[in-house]
N, CA, C and O of each residue as an XYZ file, in Angstrom:
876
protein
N      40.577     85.644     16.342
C      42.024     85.900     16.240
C      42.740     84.593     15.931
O      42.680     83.679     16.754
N      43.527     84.426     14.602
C      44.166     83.646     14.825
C      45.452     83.032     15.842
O      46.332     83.792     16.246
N      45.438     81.913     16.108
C      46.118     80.576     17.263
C      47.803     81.255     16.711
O      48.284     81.052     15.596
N      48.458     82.067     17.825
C      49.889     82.239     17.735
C      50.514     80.593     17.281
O      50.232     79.544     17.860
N      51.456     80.767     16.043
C      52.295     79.121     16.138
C      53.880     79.294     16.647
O      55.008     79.149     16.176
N      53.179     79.746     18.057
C      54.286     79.331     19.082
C      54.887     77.916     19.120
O      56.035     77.622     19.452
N      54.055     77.222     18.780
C      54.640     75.389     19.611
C      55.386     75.309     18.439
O      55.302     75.741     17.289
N      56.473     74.321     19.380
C      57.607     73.359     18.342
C      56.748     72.532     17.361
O      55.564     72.309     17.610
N      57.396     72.045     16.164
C      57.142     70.939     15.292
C      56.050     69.538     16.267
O      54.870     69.222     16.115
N      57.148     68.990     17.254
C      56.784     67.912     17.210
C      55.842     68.146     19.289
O      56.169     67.740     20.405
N      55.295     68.539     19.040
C      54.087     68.763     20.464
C      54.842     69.571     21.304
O      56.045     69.815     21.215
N      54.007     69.982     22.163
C      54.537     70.698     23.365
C      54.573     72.070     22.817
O      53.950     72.548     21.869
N      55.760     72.799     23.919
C      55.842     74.270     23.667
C      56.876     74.723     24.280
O      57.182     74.217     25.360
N      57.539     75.634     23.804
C      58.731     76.503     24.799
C      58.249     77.497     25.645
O      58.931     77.738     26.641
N      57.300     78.081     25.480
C      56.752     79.603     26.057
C      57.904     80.458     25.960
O      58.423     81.246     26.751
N      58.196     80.065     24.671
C      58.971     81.532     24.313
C      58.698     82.947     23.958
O      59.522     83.857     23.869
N      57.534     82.987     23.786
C      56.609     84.295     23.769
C      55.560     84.746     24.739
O      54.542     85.425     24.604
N      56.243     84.037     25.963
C      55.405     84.760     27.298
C      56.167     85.708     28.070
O      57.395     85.675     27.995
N      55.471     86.708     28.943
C      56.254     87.389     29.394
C      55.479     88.297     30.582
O      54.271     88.354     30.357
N      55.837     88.921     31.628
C      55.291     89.298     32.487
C      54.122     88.287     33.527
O      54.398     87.226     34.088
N      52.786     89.022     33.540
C      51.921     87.811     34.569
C      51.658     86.540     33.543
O      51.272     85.577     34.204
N      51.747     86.238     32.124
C      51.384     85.430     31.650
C      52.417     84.462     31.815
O      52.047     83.327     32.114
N      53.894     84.724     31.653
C      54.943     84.200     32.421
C      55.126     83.250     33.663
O      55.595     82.113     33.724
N      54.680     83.962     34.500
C      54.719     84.126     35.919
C      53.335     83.065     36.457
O      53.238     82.590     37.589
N      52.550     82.905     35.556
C      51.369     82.254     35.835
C      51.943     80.727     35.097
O      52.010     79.694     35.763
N      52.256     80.780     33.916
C      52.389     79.260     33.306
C      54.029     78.854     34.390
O      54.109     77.626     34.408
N      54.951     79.336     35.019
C      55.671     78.760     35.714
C      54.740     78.363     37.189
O      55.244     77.504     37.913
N      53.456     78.956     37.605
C      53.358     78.734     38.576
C      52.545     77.215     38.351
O      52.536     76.399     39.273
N      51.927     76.951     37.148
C      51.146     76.194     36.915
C      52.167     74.454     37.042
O      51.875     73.424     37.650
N      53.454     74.816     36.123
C      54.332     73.901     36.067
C      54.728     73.386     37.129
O      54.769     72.159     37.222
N      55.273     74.548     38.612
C      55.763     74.302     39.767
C      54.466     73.134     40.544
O      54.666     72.220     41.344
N      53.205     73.592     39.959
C      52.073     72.779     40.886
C      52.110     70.996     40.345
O      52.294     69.954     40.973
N      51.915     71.206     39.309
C      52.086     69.492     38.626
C      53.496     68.923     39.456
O      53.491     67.840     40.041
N      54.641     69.787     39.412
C      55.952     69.263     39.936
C      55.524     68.752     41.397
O      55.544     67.593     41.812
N      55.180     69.771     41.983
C      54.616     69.061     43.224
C      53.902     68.399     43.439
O      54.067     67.802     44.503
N      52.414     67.981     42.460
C      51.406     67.570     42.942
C      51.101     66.315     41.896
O      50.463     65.324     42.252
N      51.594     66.473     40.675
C      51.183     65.868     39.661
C      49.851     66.121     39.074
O      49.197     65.437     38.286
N      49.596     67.247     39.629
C      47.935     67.791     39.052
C      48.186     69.174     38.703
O      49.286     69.685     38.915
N      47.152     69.852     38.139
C      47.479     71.162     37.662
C      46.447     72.279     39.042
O      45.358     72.008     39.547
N      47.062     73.121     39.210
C      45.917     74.159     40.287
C      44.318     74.710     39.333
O      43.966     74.911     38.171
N      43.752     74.761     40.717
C      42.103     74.771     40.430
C      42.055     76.271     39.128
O      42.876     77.188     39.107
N      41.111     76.142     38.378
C      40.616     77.594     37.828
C      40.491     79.099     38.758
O      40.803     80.252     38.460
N      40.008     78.618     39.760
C      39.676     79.775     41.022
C      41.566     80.113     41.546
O      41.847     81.224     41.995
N      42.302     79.384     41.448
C      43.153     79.495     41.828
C      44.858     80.231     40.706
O      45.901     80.843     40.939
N      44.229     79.704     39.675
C      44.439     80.551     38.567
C      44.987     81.776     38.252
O      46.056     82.258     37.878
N      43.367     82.250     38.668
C      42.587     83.464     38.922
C      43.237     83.843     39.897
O      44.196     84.358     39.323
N      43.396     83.951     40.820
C      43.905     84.365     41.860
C      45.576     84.716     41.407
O      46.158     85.754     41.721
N      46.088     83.747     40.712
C      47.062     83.907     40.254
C      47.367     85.186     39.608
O      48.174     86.018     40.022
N      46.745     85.252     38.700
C      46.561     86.367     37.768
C      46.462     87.556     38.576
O      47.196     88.533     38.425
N      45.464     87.453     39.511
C      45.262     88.596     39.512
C      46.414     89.545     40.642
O      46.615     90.760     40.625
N      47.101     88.383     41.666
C      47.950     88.616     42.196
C      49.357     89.214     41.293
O      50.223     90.004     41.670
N      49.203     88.508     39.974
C      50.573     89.785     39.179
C      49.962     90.776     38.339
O      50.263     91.086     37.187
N      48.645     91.432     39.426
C      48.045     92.543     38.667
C      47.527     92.652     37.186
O      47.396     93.636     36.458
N      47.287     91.384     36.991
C      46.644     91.474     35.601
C      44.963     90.898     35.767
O      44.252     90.714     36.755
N      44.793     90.766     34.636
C      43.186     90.577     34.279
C      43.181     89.415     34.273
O      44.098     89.034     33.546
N      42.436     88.290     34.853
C      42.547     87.043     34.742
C      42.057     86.303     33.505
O      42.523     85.239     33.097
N      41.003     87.036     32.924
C      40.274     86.321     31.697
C      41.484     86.281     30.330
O      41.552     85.497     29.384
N      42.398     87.522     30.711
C      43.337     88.033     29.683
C      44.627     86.826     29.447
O      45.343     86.257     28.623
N      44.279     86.962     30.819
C      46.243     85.858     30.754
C      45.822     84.694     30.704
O      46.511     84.041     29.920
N      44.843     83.983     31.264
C      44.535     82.648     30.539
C      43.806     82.771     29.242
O      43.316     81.842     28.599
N      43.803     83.610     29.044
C      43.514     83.317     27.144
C      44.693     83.372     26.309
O      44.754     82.736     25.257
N      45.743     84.192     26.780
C      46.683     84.452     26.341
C      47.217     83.281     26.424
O      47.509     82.905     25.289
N      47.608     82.180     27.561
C      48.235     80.955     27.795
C      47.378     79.668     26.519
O      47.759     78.578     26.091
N      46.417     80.300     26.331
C      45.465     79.188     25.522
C      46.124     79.390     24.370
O      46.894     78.556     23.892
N      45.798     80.804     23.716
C      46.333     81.007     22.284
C      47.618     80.502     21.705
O      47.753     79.797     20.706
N      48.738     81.083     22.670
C      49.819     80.664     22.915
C      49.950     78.964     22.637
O      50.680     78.733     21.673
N      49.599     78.199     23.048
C      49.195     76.979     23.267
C      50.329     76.333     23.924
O      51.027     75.421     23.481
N      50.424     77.035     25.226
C      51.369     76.705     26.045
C      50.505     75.494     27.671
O      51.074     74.661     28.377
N      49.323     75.869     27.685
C      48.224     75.586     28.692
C      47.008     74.865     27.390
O      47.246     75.228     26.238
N      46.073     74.129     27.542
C      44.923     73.683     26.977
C      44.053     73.575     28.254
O      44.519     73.374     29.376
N      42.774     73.726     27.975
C      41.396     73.944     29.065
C      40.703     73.155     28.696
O      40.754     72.967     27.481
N      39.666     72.250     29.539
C      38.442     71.598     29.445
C      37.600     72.568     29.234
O      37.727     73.689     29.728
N      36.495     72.146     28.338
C      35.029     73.237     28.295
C      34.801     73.915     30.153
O      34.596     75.122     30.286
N      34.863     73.080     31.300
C      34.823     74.116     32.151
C      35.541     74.782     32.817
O      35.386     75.274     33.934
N      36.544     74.807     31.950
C      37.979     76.118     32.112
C      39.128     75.400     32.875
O      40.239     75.912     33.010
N      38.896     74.568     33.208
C      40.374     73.472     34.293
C      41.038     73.315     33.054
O      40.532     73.308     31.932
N      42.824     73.128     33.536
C      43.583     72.876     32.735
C      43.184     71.268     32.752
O      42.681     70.609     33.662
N      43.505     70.952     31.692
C      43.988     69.327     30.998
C      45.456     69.005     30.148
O      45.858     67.867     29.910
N      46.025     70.034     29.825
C      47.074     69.977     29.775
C      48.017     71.283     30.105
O      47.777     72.429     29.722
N      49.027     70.908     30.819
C      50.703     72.472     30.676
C      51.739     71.303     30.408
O      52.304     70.504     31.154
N      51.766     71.603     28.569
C      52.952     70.535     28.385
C      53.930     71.301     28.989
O      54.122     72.517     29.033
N      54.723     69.991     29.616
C      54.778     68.535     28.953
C      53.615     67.959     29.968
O      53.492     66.760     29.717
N      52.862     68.293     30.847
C      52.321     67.367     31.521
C      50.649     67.253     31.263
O      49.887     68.197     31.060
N      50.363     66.036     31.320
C      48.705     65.939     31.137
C      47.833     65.984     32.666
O      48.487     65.716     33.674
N      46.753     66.236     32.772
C      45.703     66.638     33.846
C      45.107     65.123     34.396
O      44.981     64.777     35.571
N      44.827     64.441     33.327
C      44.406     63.216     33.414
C      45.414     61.911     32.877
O      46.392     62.000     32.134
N      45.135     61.320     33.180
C      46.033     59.270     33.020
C      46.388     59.013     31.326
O      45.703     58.634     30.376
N      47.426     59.313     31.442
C      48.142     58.715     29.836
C      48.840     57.501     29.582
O      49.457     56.800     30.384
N      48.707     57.384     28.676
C      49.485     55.618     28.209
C      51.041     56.133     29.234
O      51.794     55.435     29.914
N      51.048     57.440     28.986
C      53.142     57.306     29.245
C      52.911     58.460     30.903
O      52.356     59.547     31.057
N      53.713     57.451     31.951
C      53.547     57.990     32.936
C      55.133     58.124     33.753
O      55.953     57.219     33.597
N      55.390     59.097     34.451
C      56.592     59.500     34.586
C      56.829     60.037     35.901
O      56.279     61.023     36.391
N      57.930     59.096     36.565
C      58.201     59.493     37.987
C      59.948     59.416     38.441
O      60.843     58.659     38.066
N      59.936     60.333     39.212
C      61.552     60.353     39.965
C      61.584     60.952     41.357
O      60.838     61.845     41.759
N      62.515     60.364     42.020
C      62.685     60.164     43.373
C      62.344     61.252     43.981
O      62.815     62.319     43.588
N      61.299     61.199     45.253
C      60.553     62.317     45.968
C      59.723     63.075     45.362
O      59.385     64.089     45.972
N      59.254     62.880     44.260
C      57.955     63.515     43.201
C      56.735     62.644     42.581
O      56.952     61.547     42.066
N      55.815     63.046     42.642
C      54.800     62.442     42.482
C      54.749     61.686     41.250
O      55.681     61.866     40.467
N      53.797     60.839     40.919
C      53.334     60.311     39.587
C      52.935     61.477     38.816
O      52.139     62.339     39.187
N      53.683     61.416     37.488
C      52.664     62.034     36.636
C      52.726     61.976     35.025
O      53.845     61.521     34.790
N      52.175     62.177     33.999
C      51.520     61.812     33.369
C      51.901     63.191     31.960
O      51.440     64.333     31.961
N      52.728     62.662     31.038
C      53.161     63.067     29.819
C      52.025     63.337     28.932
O      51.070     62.573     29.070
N      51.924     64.270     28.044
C      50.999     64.367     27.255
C      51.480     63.321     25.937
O      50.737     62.486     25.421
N      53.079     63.626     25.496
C      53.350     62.687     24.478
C      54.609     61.908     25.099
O      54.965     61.773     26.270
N      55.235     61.374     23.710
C      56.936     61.034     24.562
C      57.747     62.141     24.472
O      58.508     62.452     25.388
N      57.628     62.920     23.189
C      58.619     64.044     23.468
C      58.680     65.055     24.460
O      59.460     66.006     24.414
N      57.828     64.837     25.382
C      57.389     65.589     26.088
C      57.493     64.816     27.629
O      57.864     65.401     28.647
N      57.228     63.883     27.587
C      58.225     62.854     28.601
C      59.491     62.844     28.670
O      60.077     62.682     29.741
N      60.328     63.083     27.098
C      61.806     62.939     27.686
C      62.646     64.081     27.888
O      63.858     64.018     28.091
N      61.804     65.372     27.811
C      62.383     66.667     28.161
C      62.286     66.692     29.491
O      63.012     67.403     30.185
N      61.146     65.716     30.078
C      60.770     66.298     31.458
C      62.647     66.296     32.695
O      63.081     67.171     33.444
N      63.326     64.640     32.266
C      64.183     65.257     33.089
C      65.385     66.506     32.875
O      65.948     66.891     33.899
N      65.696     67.007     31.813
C      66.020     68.425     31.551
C      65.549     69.204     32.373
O      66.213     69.730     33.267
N      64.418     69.368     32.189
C      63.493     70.193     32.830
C      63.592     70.549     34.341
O      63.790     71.697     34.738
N      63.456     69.592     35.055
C      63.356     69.363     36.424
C      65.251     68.951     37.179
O      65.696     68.829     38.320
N      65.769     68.877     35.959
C      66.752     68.884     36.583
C      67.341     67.436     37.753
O      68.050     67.534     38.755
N      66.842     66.432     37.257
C      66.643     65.374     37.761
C      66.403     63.858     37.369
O      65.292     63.813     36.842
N      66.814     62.950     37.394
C      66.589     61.327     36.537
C      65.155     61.700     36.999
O      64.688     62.196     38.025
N      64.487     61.117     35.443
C      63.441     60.317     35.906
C      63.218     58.985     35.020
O      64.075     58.508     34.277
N      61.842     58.434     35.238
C      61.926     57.007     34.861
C      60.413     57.189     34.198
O      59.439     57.732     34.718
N      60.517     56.555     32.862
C      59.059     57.122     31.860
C      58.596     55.229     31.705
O      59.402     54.359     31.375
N      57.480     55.052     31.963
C      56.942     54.399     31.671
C      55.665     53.981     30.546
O      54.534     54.425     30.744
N      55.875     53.351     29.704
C      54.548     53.856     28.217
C      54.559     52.721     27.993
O      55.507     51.938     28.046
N      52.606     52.400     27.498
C      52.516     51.309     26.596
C      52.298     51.263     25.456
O      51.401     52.019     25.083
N      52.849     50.559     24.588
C      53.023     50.657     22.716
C      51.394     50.797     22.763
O      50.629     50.346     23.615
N      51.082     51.592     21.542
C      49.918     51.919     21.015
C      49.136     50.648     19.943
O      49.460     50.561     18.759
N      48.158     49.785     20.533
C      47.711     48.429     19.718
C      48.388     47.374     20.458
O      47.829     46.281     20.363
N      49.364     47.405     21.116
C      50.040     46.161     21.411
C      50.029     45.897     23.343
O      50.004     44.772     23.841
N      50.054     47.252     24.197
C      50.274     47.449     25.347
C      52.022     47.175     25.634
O      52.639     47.641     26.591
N      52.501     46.459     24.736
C      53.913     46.758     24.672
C      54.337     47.585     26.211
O      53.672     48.601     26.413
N      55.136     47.308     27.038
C      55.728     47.951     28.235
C      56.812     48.698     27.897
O      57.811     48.065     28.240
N      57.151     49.879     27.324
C      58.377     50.454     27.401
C      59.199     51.207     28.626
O      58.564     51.873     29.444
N      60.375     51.099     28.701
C      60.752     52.091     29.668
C      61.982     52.669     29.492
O      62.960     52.022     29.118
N      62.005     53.973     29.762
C      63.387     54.826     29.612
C      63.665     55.235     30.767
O      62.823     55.118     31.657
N      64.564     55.649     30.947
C      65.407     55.892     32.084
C      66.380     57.206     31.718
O      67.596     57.168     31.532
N      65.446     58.455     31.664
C      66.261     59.655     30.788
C      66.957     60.054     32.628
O      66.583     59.727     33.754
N      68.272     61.028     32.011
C      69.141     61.641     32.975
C      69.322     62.885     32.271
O      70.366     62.652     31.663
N      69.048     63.821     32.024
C      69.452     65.269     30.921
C      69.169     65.025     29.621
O      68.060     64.912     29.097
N      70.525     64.931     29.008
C      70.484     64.643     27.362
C      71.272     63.201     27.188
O      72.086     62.871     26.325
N      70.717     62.417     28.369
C      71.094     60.934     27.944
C      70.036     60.236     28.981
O      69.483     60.598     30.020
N      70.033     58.873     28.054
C      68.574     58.058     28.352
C      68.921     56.317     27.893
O      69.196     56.034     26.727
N      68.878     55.638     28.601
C      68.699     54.153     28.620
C      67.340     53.407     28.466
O      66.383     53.466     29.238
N      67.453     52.681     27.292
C      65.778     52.598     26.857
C      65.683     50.943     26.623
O      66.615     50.262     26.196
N      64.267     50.408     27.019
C      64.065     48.864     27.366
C      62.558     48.777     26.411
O      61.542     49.435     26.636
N      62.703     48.052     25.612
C      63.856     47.268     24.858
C      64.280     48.860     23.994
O      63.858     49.968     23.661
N      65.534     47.853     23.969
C      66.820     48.841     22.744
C      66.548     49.412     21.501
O      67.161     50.252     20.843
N      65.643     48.877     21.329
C      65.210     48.882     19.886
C      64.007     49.671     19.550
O      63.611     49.914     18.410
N      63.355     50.124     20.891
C      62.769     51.045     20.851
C      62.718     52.695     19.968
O      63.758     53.310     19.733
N      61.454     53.173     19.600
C      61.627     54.566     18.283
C      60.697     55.349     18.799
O      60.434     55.140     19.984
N      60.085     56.246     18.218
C      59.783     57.135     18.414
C      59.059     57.475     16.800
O      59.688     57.694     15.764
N      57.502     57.436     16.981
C      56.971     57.825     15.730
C      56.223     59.192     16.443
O      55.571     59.246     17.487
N      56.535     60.158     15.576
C      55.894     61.576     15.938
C      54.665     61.896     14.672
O      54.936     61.701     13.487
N      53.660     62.273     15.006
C      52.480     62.107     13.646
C      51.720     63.086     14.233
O      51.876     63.468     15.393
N      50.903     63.500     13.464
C      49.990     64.670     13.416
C      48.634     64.376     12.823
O      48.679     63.929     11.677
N      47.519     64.519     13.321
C      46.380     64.287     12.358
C      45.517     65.650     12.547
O      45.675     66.308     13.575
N      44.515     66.105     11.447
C      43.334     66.687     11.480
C      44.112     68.658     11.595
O      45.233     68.989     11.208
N      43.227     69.427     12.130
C      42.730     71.045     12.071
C      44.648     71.301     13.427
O      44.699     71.158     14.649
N      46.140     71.792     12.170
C      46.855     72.518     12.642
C      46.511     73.341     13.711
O      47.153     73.449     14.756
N      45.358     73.984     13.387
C      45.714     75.537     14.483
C      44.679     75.188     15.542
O      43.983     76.045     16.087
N      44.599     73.645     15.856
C      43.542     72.987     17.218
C      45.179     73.011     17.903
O      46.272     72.904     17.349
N      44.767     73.218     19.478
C      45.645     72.478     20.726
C      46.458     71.757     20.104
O      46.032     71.323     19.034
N      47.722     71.404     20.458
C      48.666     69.843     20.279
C      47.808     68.932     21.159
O      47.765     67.723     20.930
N      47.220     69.414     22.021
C      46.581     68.045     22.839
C      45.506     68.111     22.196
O      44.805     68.118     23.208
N      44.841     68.161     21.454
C      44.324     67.984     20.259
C      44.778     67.447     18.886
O      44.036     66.768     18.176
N      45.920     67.756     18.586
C      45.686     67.370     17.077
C      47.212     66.732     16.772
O      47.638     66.365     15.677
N      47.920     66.710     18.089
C      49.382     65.901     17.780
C      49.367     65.076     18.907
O      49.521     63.890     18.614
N      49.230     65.312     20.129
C      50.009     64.904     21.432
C      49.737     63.389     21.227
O      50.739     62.685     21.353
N      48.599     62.765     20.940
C      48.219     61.647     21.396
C      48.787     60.656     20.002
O      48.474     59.473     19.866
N      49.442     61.228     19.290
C      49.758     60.575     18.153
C      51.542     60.628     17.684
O      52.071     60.340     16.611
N      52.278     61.229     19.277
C      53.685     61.088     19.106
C      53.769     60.286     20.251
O      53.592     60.778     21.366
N      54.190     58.309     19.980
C      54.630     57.576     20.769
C      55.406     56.743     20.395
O      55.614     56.353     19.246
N      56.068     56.301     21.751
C      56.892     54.839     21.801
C      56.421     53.552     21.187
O      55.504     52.772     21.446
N      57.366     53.603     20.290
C      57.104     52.067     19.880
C      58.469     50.778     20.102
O      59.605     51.008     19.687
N      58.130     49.560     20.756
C      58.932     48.799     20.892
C      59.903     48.324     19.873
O      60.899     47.684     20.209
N      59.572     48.694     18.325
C      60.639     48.381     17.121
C      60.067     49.595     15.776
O      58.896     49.648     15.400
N      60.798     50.170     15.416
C      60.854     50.153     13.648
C      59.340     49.930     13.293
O      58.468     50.798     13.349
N      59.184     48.682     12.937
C      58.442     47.551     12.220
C      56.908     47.950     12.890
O      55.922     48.396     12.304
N      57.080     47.633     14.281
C      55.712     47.972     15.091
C      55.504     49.364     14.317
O      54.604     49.334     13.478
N      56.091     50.404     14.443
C      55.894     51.758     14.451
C      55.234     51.886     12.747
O      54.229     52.564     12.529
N      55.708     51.399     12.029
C      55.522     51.234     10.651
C      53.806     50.518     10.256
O      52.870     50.769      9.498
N      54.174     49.494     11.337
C      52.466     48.761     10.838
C      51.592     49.609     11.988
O      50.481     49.147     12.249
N      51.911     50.516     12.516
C      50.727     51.065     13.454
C      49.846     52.139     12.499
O      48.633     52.286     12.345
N      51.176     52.911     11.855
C      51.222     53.917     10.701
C      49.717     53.359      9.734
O      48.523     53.655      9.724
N      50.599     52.425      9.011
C      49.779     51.235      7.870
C      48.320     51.752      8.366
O      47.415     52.194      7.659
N      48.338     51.590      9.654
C      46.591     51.272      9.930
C      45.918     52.303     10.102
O      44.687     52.263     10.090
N      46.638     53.472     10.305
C      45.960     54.684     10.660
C      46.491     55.367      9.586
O      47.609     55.803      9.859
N      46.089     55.648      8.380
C      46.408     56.624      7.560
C      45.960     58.023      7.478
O      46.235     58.913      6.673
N      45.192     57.991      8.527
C      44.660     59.873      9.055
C      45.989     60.881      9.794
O      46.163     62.090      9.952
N      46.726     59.688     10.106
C      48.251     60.573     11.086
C      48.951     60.480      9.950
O      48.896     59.545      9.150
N      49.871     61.830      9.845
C      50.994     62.079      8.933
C      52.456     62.229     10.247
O      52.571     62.990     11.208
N      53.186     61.363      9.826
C      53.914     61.123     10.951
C      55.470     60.642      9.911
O      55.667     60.409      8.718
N      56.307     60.675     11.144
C      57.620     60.020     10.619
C      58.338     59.607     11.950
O      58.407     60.361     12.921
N      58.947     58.150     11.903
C      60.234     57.813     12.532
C      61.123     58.676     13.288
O      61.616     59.560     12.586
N      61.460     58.689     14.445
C      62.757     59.556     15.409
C      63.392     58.343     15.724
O      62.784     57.317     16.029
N      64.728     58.466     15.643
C      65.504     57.617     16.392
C      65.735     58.207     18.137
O      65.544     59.289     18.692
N      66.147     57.104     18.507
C      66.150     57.678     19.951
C      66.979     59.073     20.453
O      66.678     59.799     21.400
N      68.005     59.201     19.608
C      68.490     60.411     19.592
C      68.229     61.543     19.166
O      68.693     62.641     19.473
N      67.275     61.170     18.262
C      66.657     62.701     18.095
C      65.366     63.180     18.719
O      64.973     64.346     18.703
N      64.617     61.919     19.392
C      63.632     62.254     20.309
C      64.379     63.079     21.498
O      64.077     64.261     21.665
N      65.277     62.504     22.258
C      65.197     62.927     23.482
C      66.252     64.343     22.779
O      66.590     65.316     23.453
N      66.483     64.209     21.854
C      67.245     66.051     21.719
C      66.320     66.960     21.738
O      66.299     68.018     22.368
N      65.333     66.387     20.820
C      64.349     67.501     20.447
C      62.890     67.770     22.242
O      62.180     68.773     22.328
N      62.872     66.661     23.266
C      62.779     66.911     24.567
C      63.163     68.028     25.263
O      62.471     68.860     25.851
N      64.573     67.932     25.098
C      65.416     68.623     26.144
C      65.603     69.974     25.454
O      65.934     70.975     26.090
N      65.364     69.977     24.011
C      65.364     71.347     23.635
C      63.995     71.925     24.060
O      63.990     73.065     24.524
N      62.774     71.208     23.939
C      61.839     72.194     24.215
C      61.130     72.677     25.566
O      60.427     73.647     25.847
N      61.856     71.046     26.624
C      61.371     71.799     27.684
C      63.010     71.978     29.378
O      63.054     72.175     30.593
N      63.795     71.770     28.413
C      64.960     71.983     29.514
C      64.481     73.433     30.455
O      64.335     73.669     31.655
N      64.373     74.031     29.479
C      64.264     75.956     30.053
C      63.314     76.148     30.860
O      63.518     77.021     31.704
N      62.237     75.567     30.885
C      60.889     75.922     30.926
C      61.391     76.165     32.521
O      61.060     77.344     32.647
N      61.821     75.884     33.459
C      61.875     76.077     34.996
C      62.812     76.482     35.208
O      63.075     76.595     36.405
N      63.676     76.857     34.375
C      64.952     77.584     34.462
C      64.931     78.523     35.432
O      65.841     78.513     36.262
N      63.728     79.660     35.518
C      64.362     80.941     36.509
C      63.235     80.381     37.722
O      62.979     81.241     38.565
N      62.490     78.955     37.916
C      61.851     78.751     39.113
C      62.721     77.550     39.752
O      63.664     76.801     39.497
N      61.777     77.864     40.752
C      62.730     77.109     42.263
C      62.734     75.140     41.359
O      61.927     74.370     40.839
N      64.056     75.196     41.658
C      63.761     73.186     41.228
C      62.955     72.136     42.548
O      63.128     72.240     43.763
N      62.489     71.622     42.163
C      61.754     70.284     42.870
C      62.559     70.307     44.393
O      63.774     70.115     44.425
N      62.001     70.486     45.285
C      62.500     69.715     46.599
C      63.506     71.028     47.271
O      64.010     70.994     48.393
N      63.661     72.315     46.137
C      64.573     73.077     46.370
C      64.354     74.029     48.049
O      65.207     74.839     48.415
């Protein structure tokens, strides 16, 4: 069956085409990272599923296709953008919530939309270790250094995962120039320039909603 192209342009996903236990399962998945900064076990999943009366094999396939959730070969999530399972260059925390860990930047700077809350994104330039940091609040964000961009790029097989075939190739770069000669060197990514304003718009558009009808952080 072909891969629904649910996901936005530039990584991530809205889960705008979920609905019922498949719904109900990718908010529960989100609420667990919020709390934990990790994603819940496979067995637990399952349990999920099957508690909103559905088939468990069904609705996590459905979350896969969708490409709202991505799985390791032994079925654990590794990614529910915006958040990654394991340690990323760009890591992201705010007051009374755990560490955790962006799959890209656009997907880092939706997170405070999302949660309804400042947070503070930490990333290192790609080739350089470069230290960036933003300081998003909704749909506004203070960024160190200033001059900081946003190259969003894509390489290899469209209808693979974004954490596959985009996530790791939309990042912070400390200038323009950096972002340009990173490009130069990797001519397998097809990518283009965001200014800071259109990164964190295109953030907050894709994951403001996502917790909209669940409980917020700490609630």
């Amino acid at each position: 069956m072909a891969r629904k192209q649910t996901r936005p342009e530039l990584g991530g996903c809205r889960a705008d085409g979920l609905s019922g236990p498949d719904l109900q399962v990718h908010r529960a998945v989100l609420a667990t990272f919020v709390r934990t900064g990790q994603p819940p076990a496979l067995g637990e999943l399952e349990r999920l599923a099957r508690g909103c009366g559905a088939d468990p094999g069904a609705v996590l396939a459905e979350l896969a296709d969708s490409d709202v959730l991505a799985f390791a070969a032994d079925g654990e999530i590794r990614a529910a953008y915006p958040f990654s399972a394991v340690a990323t260059p760009i890591k992201v925390s705010w007051a009374g919530g755990p560490d955790a860990y962006a799959m890209c930047t656009i997907d880092a700077l939706g997170m405070s939309a999302m949660l309804g809350r400042p947070v503070t994104i930490t990333a290192a330039e790609p080739g350089t270790g470069c230290v960036i940091t933003v300081r998003a609040d909704g749909d506004q964000a203070r960024w160190d250094p200033r001059t900081t961009v946003v190259f969003a790029g894509s390489a290899g097989d469209a209808d693979r995962p974004s954490a596959d075939c985009a996530c790791s190739f939309i990042n912070f770069f400390a200038t323009a120039r950096n972002a340009r000669a990173w490009a130069r060197r990797h001519p397998e990514v097809t990518g283009r320039l965001l200014t800071q304003e259109a990164a964190l718009r295109s953030g907050v558009a894709q994951f403001g909603a996502l917790l909209q009808a669940a409980p917020r952080p700490g609630a």
